[in-house]
C-alpha positions, -999 to 999 in steps of 0.1 A, spaced: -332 -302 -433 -357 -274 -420 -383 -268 -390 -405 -287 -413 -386 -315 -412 -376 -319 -379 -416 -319 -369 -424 -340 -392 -401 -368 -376 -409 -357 -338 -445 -365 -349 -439 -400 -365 -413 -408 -330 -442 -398 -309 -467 -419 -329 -444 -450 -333 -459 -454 -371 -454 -434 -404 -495 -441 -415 -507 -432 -376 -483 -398 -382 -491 -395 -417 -534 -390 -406 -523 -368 -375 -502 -337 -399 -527 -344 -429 -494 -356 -450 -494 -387 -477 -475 -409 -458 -448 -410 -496 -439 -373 -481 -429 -386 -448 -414 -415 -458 -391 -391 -480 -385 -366 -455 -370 -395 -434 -347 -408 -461 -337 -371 -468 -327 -364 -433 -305 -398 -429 -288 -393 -465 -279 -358 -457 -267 -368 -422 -255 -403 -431 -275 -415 -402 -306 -440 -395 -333 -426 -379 -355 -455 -374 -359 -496 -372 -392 -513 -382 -400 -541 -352 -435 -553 -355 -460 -544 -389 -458 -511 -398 -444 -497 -360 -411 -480 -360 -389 -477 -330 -356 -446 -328 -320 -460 -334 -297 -446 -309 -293 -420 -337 -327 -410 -341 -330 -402 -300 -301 -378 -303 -318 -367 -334 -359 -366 -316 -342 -345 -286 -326 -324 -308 -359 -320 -321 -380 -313 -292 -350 -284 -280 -359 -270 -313 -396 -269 -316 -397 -253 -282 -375 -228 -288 -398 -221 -320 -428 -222 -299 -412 -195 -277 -398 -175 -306 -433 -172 -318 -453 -162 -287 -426 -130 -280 -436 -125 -317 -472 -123 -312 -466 -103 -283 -442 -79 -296 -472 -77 -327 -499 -68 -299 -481 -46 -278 -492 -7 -293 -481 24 -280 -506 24 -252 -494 -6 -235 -468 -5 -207 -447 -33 -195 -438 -25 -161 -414 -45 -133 -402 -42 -100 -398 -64 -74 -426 -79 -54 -419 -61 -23 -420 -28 -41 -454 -37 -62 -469 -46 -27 -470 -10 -19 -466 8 -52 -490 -8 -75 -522 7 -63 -516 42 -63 -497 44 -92 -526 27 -108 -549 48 -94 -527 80 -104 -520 66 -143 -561 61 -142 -566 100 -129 -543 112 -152 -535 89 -178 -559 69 -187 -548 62 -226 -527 38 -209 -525 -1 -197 -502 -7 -177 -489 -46 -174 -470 -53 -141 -441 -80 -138 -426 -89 -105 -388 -105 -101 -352 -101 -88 -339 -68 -92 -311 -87 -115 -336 -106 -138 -355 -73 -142 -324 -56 -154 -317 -85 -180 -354 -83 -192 -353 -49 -195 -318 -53 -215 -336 -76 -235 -369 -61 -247 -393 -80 -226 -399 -47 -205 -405 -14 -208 -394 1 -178 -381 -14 -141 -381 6 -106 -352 -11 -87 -326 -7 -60 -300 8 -82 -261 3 -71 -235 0 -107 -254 13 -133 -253 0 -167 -244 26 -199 -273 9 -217 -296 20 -192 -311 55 -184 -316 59 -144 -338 84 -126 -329 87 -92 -365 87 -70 -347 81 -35 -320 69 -11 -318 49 18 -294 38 41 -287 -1 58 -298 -3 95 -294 -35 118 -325 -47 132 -313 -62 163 -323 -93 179 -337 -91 214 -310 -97 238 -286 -95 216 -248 -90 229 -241 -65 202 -263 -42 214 -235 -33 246 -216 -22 220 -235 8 207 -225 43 205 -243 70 196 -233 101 170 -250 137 173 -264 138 146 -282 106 146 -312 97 164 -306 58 168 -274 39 183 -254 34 159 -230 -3 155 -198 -10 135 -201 -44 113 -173 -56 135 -200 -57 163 -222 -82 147 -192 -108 144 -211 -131 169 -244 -124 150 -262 -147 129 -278 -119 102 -308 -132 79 -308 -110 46 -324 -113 19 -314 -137 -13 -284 -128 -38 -299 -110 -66 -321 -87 -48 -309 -53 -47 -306 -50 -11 -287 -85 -11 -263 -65 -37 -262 -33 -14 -252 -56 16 -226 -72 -4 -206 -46 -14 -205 -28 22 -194 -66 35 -169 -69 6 -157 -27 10 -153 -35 47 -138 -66 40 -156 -84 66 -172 -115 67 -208 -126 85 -223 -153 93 -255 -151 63 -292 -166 61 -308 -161 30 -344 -156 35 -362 -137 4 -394 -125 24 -393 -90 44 -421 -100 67 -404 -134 76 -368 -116 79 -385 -98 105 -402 -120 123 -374 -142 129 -352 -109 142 -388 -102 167 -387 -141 174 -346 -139 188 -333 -163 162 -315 -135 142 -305 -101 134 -313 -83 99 -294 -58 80 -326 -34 66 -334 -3 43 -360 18 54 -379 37 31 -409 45 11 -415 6 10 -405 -2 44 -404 23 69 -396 20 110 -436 22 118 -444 -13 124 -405 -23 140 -395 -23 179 -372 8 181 -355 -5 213 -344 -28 187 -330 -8 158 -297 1 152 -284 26 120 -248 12 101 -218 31 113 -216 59 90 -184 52 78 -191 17 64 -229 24 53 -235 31 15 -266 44 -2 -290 25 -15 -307 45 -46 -341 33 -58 -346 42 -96 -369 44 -125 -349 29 -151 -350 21 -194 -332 16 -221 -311 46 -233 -335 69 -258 -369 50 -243 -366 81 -217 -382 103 -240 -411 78 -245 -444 95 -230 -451 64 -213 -416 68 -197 -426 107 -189 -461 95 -176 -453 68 -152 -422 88 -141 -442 115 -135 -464 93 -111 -437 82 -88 -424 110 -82 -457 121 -74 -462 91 -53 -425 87 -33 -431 129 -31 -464 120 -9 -445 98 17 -415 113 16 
């Protein structure tokens, strides 16, 4: 049996008739009717009962056998599109991903920066969980990710571009807030995770990389809080602003302290916080692609600007 096989009987299931199959693939219907027999002999199975005329209608066999089938030809389907794009894509092309938060404020200028100073290039952007990015990057459908970086992977070559730290964004009112202190060298009170026990704390969904940040100070701490999953920043916030919750943040070139209430805002004990590092990131030996160089060169450029 082969791929031509195995569409040949898909099309005479879907059509219900060897002749109605037989005008839709432009095959003598003699061909299909021996591609049937030479499926069943070599699986010792019958594909098909004749009910009225010339109709035919799947044996219990044959529909394990058709969705079989249709798994197959979609996964053929598939195989042959990342062909065709693999074909297309030339050395001028970019695929680019990061997560949707980032591209909100990144995309722009490092368009605008690749056009000033790069303009051989196109760049193709891709948006998704800082976990799926890594596993299409792993797999070829990317050329290069800028992610929230925490265990990084020896297949993969990081840049480093900046680090941030976790802050609580306090709800209004909140009891935790009493139990403050402040350090010297820090600006903003500072609370312990212990001190949002009593808190209900909206974060953002498991496989973002500030979801795995937040996880591994939780799980270093060994402390346990009471978790929303909500994946948008802006709504995160304005349920903290609205008194419903409290958020655990990362401020930084993509979200910085402008736009929050600073009455509000709270940095992580310094003792339980961990770094957060955003990185530019490919396969090991693509870092010495000059698209890698290129775009690299960009965000730094960028991320050196709002630093």
């Amino acid at each position: 049996m082969n791929l031509q096989d195995i569409r040949y009987i898909a099309a005479i299931a879907e059509k219900g008739s060897i002749n109605k199959a037989s005008r839709t693939l432009f095959v003598s219907q003699p061909s299909l009717s021996k591609c049937i027999r030479k499926v069943e002999n070599e699986y010792g199975i019958t594909l098909f009962t004749r009910t009225k005329g010339s109709s035919l209608e799947l044996t219990p066999e044959g529909r394990c056998f058709l969705e079989m089938a249709n798994e197959v030809l979609h996964s053929h389907e598939l195989f042959e599109s990342r062909l065709r794009q693999l074909k297309f894509r030339n050395q001028n092309n970019i695929l680019f991903g990061t997560t949707i938060q980032r591209s909100y404020v990144l995309a722009a200028p490092l368009l605008k920066w690749l056009f000033e100073h790069y303009r051989q290039y196109f760049i193709e952007l891709h948006t998704n969980k800082t976990v799926q990015l890594e596993a299409d990057l792993l797999e070829g459908n990317l050329d290069m990710v800028l992610i929230g970086s925490h265990e990084q992977k020896d297949a993969l070559h990081y840049e480093t571009l900046s680090s941030s730290w976790q802050w609580i964004y306090l709800r209004e009112d909140s009891p935790a807030a009493q139990k403050a202190t402040y350090i010297d060298s820090l600006e903003f009170p500072v609370l312990r995770l212990e001190d949002l026990k009593d808190e209900k704390i909206v974060a953002n969904t498991p496989g973002s990389g500030s979801r795995a940040n937040l996880d591994k100070i939780l799980e270093t701490a060994r402390i346990e809080l009471d978790i929303i999953d909500l994946p948008n920043w802006d709504n995160r916030i304005a349920m903290v602003e609205g008194g419903k919750a409290s958020s655990f943040i990362r401020l930084d070139i993509i979200k910085g302290a402008e736009s929050l209430l600073k009455n509000q805002l709270f940095f992580l004990h310094p003792d339980q916080n961990i770094a957060s590092l955003t990185s530019f990131v490919c396969r090991q030996g693509f870092e010495t692609d000059p698209r890698f160089q290129a775009v690299l060169k960009g965000l730094k450029t960028i991320y050196k600007t709002h630093s």
